[in-house]
C-alpha positions in Angstrom: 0.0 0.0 0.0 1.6 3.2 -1.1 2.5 6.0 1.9 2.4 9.0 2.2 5.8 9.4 1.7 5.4 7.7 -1.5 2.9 10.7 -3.1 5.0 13.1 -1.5 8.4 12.1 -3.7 6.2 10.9 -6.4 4.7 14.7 -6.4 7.9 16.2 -5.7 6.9 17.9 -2.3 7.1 17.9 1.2 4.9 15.6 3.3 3.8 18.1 5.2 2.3 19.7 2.0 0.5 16.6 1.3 -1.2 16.5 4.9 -2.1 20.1 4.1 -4.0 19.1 0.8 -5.7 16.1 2.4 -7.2 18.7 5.1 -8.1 21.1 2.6 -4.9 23.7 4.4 -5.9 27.0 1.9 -1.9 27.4 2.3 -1.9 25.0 -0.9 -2.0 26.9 -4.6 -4.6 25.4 -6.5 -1.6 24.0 -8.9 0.0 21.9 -6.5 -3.3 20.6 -5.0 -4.2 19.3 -8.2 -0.3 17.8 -8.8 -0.4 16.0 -5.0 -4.8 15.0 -5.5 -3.2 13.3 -8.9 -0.3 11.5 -7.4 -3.1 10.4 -4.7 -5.3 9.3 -7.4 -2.6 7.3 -9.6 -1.3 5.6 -6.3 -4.6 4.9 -5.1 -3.8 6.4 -1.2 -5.9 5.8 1.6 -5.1 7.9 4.4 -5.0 6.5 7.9 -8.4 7.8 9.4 -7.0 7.3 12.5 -3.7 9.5 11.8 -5.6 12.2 10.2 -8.0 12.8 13.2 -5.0 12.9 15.2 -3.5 15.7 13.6 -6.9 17.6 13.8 -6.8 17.0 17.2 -10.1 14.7 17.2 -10.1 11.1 18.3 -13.5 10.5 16.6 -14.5 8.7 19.9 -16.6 9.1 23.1 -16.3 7.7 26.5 -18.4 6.5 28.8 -17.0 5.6 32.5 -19.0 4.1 34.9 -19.1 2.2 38.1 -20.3 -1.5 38.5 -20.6 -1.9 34.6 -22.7 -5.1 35.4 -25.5 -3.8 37.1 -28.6 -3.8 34.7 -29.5 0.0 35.8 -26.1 1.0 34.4 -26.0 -1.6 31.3 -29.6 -0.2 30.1 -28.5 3.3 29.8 -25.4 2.5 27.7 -27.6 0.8 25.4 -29.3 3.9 25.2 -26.1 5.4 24.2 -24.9 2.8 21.9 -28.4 3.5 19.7 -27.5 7.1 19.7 -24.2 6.6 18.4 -24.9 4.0 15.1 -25.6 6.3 13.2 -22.7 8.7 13.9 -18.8 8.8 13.0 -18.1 8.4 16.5 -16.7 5.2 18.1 -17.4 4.6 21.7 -15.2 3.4 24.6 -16.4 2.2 28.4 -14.3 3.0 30.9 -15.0 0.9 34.6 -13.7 2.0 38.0 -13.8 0.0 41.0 -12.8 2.3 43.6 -12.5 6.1 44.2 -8.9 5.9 43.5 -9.1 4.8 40.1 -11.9 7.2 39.0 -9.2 10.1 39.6 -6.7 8.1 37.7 -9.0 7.8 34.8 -10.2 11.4 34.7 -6.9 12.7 34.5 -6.1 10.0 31.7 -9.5 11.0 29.4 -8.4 14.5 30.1 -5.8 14.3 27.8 -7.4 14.2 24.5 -7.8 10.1 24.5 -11.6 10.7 23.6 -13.5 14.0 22.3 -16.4 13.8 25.0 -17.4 11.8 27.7 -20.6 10.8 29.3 -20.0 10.1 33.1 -22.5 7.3 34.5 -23.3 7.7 38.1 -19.8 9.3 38.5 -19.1 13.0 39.9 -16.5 14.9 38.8 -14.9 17.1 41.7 -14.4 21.1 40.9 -10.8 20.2 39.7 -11.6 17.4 37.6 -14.6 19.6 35.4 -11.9 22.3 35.0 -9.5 19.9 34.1 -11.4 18.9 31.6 -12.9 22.2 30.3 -9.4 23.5 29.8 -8.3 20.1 27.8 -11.8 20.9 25.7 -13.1 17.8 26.3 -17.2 18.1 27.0 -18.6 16.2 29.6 -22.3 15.1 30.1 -23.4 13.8 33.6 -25.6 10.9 33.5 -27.4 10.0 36.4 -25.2 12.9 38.4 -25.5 16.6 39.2 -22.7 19.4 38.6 -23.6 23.1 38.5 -21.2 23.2 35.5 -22.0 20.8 33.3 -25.5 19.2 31.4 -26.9 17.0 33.7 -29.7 14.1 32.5 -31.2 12.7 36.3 -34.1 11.5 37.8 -36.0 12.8 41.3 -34.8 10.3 43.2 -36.3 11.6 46.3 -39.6 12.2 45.0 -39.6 8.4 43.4 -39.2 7.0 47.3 -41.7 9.1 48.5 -44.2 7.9 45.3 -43.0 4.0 46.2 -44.0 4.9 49.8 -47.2 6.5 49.5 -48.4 3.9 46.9 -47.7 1.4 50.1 -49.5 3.7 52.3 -52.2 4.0 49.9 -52.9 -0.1 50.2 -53.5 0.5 54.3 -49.7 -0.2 55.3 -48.4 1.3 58.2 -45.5 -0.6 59.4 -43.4 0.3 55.9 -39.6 -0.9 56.3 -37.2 0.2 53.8 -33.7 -2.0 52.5 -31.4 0.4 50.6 -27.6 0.4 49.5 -25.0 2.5 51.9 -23.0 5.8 51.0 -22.4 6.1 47.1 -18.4 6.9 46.9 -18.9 8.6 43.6 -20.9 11.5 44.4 -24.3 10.2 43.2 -26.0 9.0 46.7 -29.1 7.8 45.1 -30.3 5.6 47.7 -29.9 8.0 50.5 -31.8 10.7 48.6 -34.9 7.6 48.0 -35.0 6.5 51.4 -35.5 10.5 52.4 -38.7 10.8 50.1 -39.7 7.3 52.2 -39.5 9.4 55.4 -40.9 12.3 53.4 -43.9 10.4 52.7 -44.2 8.5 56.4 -44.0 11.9 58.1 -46.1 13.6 55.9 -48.9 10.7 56.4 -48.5 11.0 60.2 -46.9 7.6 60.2 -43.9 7.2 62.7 -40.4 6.5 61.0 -39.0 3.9 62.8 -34.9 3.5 62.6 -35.4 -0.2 62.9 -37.1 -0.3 59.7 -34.5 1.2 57.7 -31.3 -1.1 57.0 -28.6 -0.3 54.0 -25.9 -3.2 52.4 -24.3 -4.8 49.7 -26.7 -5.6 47.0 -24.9 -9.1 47.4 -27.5 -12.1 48.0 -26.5 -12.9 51.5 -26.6 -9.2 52.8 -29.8 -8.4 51.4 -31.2 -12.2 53.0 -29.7 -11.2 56.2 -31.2 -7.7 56.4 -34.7 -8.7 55.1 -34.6 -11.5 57.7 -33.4 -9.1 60.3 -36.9 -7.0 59.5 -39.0 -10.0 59.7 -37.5 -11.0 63.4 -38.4 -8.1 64.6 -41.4 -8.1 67.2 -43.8 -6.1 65.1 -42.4 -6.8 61.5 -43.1 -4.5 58.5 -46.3 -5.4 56.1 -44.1 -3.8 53.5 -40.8 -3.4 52.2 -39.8 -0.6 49.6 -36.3 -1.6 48.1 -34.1 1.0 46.7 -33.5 -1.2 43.5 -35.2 -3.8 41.7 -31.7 -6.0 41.8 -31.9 -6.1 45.6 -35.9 -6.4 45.8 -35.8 -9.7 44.2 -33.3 -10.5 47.1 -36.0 -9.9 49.3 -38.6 -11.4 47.8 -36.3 -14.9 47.6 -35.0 -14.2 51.2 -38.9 -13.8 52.4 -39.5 -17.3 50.2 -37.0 -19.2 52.0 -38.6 -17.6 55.6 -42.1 -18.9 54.7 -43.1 -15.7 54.4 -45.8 -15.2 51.3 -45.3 -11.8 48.7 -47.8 -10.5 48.4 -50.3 -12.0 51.1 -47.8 -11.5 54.4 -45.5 -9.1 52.8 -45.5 -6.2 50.2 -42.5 -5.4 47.8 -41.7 -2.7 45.7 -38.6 -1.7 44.3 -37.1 0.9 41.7 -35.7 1.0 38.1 -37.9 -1.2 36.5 -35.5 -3.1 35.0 -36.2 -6.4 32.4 -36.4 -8.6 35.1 -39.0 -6.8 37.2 -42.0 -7.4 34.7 -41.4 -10.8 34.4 -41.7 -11.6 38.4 -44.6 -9.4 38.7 -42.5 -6.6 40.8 -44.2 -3.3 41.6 -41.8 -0.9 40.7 -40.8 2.7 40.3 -40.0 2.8 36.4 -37.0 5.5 35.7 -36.2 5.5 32.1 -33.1 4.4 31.8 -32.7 3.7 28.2 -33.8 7.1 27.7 -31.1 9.0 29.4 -28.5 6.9 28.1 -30.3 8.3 24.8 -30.4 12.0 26.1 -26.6 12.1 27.9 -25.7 11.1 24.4 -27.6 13.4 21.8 -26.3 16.4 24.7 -22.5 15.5 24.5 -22.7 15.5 20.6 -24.6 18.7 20.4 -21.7 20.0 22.7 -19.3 18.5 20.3 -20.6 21.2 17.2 -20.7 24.4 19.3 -17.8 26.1 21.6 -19.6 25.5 25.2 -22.9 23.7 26.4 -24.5 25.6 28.9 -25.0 23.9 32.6 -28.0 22.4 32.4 -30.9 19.5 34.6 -32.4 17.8 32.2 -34.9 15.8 34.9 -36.7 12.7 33.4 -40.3 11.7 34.8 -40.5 8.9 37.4 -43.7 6.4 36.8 -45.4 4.0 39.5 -45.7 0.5 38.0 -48.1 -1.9 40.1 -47.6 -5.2 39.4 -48.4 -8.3 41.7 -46.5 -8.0 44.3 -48.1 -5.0 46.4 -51.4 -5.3 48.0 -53.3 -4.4 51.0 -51.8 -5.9 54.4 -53.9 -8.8 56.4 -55.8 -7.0 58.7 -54.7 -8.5 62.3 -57.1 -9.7 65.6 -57.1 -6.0 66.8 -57.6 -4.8 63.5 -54.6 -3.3 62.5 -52.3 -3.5 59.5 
């Protein structure tokens, strides 16, 4: 395959002249365009894409980085991405962190122009980090995340717990427990913010919060069996659970299987995210559209790609309740309560 080195001595100039003709440099006459474009034509070039983007200073590719890459939450919205993208020049990488530590690492590595824009998952750039990359003029879109300097795609995660809660209180259940995932280290505390719309909606219905009804873990099978069973041993057990994901409600709901303990007739579940596996068990759910801000994070980043800046912006997608078979109203007990 001929070179550029080979048009440049067939044409008798400089290779740097040739690059300038194959980016359409005006600092070409029209006489030698047409000499080097000939010599390209009679040699049949094909210049490396790959080369050529380089020394434009585009990488023609986007990057996603996200947490816990396995979690179907997190797979559903890259999907939404991947659609986005067919149809585009763009190539896309994923990035996965594990710990804290290695999301700093990787921000300062994307930082230096290994991909045009990224779309940031569940991840939080610090103030350092967002001007790191704004200076490199690399645009970032928050996914699931909040910055006041960058476009942000979310969800109301506070007002989905308190609609999960209040669809539970709407049933007749007053002894509401809740099961929810500890401390996000990335910035995005999710769970924290739902379990305060479940105490939102509690207080709100003059139901007491109890602290022994709240318990945060692992997603892992054995936590979430050992904190359901911890609520079910208590003296005056919950009617009904709301789970801060769907992945960890179907923990429950085998954890409460193995106890004896019938869904929906001794217990109510609901969980959040809706994900594939939800509708197929029959889980009430709070449905976030997940494929759909995949969808949006990506159509923002390349609309930041064609203009200088992208204004800060919340782009907040609507929550929906999803009742399925797994919520209903609690047995009604000798002394007639719930």
């Amino acid at each position: 395959m001929a070179t550029i080195v080979d048009v440049a001595a067939r044409a008798g100039v400089g290779v740097g002249t040739v690059s300038r003709v194959l980016n359409n440099s005006p600092l070409v006459s029209d006489k030698t365009r047409e000499r080097v474009m000939a010599v390209i034509d009679e040699l049949d070039y094909r210049p490396s894409q790959l080369a050529r983007n380089l020394s434009l200073g585009r990488t023609l590719t986007i990057g996603v980085i996200t947490p816990l890459l396995t979690q179907a939450a997190v797979t559903e919205r890259i999907r939404g991405i991947v659609a986005t993208l067919r149809n585009t020049p763009y190539d896309l990488v994923l990035f996965t962190i594990e710990t804290p530590s290695q999301r700093a690492e990787q921000f300062r590595n994307l930082a230096r122009n290994r991909v045009d824009g990224l779309i940031s998952i569940s991840i939080v750039p610090n103030d350092q980090e967002v001007d790191r990359f704004r200076r490199a003029g690399v645009p970032v879109v928050l996914v699931n995340g909040r910055h006041e300097s960058l476009p942000c795609v979310i969800n109301d995660d506070e007002a989905g717990g308190a609609m999960a809660a209040r669809h539970l209180i709407s049933l007749g259940h007053t002894r509401i427990g809740f099961i929810g995932e500890p401390a996000d280290p990335y910035g995005v505390d999710w769970s924290r913010s739902r379990q305060t719309g479940y105490c939102r909606a509690l207080a709100e219905a003059g139901i007491p919060v109890r602290d022994e009804y709240q318990l945060q873990g692992a997603s892992a099978r054995r936590v979430t069996a050992r904190m359901t069973n911890q609520l079910l041993a208590l003296p005056e057990p919950p009617t009904a659970i709301f789970v801060a994901t769907d992945a960890q409600a179907l923990g429950v709901m085998e954890a409460a299987e193995e106890a004896g303990v019938v869904v929906p007739d001794d217990l109510s579940v609901i969980g959040f995210d809706d994900i594939d596996v939800a509708r197929y068990v029959g889980l009430s759910t709070i449905l976030q559209p997940l494929f759909e801000s995949g969808r949006r994070g990506a159509m923002l980043l390349l609309e930041s790609l064609q203009v200088d800046t992208l204004e800060p912006s919340e782009d907040v997608l609507p929550l929906q309740l999803v009742v399925r078979k797994t919520t209903r109203p609690p047995k009604v007990s000798a002394d007639g309560g719930g």
